[in-house]
PLY file of the C-alpha trace (Angstrom):
ply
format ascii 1.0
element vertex 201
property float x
property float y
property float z
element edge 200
property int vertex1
property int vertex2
end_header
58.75 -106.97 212.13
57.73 -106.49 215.78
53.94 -107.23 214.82
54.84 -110.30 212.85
57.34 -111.89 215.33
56.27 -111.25 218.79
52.78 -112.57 218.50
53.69 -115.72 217.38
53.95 -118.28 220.35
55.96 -120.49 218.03
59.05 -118.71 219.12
58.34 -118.83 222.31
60.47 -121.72 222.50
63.29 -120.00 220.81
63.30 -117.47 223.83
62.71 -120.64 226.16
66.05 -122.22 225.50
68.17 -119.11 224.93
66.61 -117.86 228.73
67.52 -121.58 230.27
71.08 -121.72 228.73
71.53 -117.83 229.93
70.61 -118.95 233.57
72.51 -122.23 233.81
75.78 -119.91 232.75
74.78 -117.71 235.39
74.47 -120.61 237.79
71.11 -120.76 238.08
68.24 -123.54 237.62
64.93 -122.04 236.63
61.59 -123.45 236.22
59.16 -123.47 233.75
57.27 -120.40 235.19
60.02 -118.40 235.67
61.37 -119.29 232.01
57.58 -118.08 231.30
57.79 -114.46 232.68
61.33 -114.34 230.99
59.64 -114.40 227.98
57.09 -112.31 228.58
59.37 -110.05 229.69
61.45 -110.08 226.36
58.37 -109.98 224.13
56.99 -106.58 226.24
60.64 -105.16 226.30
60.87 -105.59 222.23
56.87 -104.45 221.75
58.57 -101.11 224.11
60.78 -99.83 220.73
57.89 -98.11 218.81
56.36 -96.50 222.00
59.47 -95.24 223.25
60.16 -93.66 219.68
56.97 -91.94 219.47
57.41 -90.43 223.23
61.41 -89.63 222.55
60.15 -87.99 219.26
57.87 -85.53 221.27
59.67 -85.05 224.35
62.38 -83.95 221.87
60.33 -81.45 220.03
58.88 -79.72 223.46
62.73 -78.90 224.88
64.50 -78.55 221.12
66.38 -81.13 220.73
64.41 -82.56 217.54
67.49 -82.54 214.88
70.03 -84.51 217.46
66.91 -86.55 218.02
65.85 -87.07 214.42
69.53 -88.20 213.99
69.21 -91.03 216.64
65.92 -91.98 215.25
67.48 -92.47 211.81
69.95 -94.60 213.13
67.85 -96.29 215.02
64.89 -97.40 212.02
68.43 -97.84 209.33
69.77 -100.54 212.67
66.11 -102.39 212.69
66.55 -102.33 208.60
69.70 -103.48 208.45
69.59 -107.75 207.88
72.99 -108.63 208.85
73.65 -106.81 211.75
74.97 -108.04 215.21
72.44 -110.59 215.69
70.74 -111.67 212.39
67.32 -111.10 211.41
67.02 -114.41 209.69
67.27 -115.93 213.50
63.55 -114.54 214.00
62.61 -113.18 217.49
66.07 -113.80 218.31
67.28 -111.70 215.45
65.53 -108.67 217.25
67.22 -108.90 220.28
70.28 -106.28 219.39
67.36 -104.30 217.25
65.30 -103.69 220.65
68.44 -103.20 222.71
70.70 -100.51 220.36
67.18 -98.55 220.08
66.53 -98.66 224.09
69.69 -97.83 225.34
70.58 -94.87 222.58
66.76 -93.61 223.61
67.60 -94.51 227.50
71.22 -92.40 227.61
69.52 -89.11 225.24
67.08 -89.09 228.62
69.53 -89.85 230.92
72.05 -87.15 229.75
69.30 -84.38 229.70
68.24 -85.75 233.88
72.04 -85.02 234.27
72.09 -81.71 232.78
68.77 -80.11 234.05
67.50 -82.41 237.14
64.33 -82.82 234.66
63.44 -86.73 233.14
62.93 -86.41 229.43
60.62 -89.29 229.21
58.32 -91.09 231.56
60.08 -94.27 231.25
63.13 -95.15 232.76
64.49 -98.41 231.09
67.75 -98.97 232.81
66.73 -102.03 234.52
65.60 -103.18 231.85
68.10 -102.99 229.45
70.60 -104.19 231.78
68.52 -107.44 231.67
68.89 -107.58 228.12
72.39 -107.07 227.79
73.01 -110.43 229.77
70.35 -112.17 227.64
72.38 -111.01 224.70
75.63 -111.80 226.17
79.33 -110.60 225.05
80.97 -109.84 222.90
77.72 -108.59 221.23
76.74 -106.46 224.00
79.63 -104.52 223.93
79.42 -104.21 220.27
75.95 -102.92 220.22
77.39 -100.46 223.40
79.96 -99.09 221.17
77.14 -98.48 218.40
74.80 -96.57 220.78
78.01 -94.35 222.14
79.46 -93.90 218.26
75.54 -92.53 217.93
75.90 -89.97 220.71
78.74 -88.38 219.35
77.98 -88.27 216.21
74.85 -86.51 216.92
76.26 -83.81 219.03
73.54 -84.60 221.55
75.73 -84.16 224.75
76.46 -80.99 224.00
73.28 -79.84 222.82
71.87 -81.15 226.00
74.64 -79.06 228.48
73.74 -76.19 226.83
70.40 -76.29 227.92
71.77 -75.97 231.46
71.86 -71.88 231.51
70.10 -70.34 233.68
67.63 -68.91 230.96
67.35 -72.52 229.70
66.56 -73.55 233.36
64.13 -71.04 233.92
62.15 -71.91 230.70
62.20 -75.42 232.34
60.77 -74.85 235.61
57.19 -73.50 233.55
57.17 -76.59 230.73
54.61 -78.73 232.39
55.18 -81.57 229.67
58.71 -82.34 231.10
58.51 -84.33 234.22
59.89 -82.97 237.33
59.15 -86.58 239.38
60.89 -89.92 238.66
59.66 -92.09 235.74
56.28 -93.79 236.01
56.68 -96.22 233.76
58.80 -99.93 234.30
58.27 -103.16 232.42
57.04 -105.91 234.62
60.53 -107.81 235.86
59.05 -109.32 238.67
61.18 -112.60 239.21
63.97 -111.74 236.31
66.71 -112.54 239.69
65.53 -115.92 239.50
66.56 -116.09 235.86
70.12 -114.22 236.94
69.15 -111.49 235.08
69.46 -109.07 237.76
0 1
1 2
2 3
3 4
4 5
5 6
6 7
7 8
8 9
9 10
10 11
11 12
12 13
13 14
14 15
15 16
16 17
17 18
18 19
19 20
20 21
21 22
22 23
23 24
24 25
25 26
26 27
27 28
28 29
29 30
30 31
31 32
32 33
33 34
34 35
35 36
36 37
37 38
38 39
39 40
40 41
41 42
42 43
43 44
44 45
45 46
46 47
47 48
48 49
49 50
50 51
51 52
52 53
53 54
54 55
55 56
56 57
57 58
58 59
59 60
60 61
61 62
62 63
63 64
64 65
65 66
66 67
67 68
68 69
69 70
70 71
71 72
72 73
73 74
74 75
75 76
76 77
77 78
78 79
79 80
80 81
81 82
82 83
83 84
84 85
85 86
86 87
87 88
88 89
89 90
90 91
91 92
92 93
93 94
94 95
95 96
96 97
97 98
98 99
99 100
100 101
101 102
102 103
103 104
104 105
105 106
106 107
107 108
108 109
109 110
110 111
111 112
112 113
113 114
114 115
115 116
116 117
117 118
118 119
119 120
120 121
121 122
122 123
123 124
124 125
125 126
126 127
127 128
128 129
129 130
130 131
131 132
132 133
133 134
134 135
135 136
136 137
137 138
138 139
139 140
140 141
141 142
142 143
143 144
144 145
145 146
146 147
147 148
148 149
149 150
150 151
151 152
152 153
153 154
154 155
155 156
156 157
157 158
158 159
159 160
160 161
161 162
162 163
163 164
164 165
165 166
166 167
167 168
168 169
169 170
170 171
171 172
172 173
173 174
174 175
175 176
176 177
177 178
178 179
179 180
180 181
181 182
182 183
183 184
184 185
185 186
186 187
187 188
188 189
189 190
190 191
191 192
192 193
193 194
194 195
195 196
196 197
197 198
198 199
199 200
């Protein structure tokens, strides 16, 4: 779905208007380059979903937390098959926005619970930023919907609590040798150079 819809620039202009009527209700007046990046930016954050579920898939599997992991994964491919979900498939690139965002933010908080719990970043990527950007180019009340999906997901899965109880002392120890869990802040942000000019941050 990614493959077929993000490399064709005939929906650019799809993302084009729904970026210029996102800035106007936010005030703002963009131009056409700044409309440009938007969609760049949109395109790269939506090509992001397989990556990130490859890397949360092995970061998982080094620290143990592969069956809460393998839940979220599940819930996140039955979201992307789903047709009629909070933003329709049938509405093409558009249709993939609350795809891209349920599966980045339920990847974003499993690494961000597990920084919280050990002082250690799960994955090399920290798409915060990012997805905060999204969420006002997908606007309310859908946002919120697709917030109350990701959180329904974390409980569900038992991954908070899986998580704190890798915060023993024995758990911490084992921690401080695995080399494969980073220790320094994520390396890895997409390009949102000039996104404020779009009111997007």
């Amino acid at each position: 779905m990614i493959a077929e819809l993000c490399s064709d620039e005939g929906t650019e202009p799809e993302l084009h208007d729904l970026l210029a009527v996102v800035a106007e209700r936010g005030g703002v007046e963009p131009v056409q380059d700044e409309l440009e990046h938007g969609v760049r930016f949109v395109t790269m954050y939506i090509k992001q979903v397989p990556y990130m579920m490859k890397v949360a898939w092995t970061a998982a599997a080094t620290v143990g937390l592969q069956s809460q992991m393998k839940q979220i994964l599940q819930m996140v491919e039955s979201y992307w098959i789903e047709g009629d979900d909070v933003i329709p498939d049938e509405l093409g690139i558009i249709g993939l926005l609350d795809d891209a965002y349920c599966s980045l933010t339920s990847l974003q908080a499993v690494s961000d619970h597990y920084q919280l719990q050990t002082g250690k970043h799960l994955f090399p990527n920290d798409m915060n930023a990012a997805n905060r950007a999204m969420r006002k180019i997908i606007g309310e009340p859908y946002a919120s919907e697709l917030d109350r999906i990701v959180i329904r997901t974390m409980n569900e899965t038992g991954l908070v609590e899986a998580v704190k109880s890798m915060a023993s002392e024995e758990k911490q120890l084992n921690f401080a040798t695995n080399s494969t869990i980073w220790n320094h802040g994520p390396a890895g942000e997409l390009d949102m150079r000039n996104l404020e000019k779009l009111g997007l941050l």
